[in-house]
C-alpha positions in Angstrom: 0.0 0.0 0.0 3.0 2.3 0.7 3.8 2.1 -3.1 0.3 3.5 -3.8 0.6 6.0 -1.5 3.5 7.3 -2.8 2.3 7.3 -6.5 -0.9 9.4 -5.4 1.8 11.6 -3.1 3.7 12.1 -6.0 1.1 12.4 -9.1 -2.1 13.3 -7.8 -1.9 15.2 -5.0 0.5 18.1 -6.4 -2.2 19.0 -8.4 -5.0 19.0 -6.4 -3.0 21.1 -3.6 -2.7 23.7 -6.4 -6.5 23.9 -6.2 -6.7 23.8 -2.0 -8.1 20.3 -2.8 -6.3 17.0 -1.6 -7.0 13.3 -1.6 -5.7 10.3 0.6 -5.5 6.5 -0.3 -6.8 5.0 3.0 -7.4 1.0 2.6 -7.5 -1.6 0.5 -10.1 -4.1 0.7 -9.7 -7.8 0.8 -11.7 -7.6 -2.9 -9.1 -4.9 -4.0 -10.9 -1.9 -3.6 -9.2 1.1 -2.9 -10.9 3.3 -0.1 -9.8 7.1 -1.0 -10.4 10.2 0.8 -11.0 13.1 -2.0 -11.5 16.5 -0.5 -12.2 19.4 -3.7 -13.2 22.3 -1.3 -10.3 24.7 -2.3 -10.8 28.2 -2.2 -9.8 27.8 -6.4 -12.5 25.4 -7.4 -11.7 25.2 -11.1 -11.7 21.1 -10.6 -13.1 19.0 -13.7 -14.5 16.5 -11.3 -14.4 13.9 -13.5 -11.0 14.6 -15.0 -9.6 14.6 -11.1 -11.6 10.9 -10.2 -10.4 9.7 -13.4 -7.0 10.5 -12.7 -7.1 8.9 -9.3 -8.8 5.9 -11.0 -6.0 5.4 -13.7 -2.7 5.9 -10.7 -4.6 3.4 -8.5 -5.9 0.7 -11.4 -1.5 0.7 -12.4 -1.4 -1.8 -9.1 -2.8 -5.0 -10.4 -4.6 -5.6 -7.2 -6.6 -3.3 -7.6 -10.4 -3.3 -9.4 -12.3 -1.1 -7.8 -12.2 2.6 -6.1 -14.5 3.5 -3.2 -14.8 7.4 -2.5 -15.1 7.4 1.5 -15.7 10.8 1.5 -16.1 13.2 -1.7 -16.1 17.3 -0.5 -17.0 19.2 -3.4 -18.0 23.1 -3.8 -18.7 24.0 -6.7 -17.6 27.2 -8.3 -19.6 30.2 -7.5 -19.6 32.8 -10.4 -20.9 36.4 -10.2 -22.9 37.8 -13.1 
């Protein structure tokens, strides 16, 4: 699990943290899900959701063991515009 903690450490998280957003692997399941915190309530909410979730897919799915991603908690504010 260390080695996927590091590869989210190293590829996903940089840019999230641009954003004020962050995410954190927290377990893997006995049926190879990975549990992941993903927290997008940055003061600069210009996240694609899906682009950020796919991304966090694609790092996790490189381990073999893994099939699956579970979102324990998903934080999202969306982008408030003035007009």
């Amino acid at each position: 699990m260390e080695k996927l903690r590091h590869k989210i450490d190293t590829e996903v998280k940089p840019m999230l943290r641009t954003h004020g957003g962050d995410v954190e692997l927290l377990d893997i399941t006995n049926d190879g899900r990975a549990v992941v915190r993903l927290n997008l309530t940055g003061n600069d909410c210009d996240f694609d959701y899906p682009e950020v979730t796919r991304k966090v897919e694609v790092v996790l799915k490189e381990d073999p063991r893994i099939n699956g991603i579970v979102a324990a908690i998903v934080a999202y504010t969306p982008k408030v515009v003035s007009i």
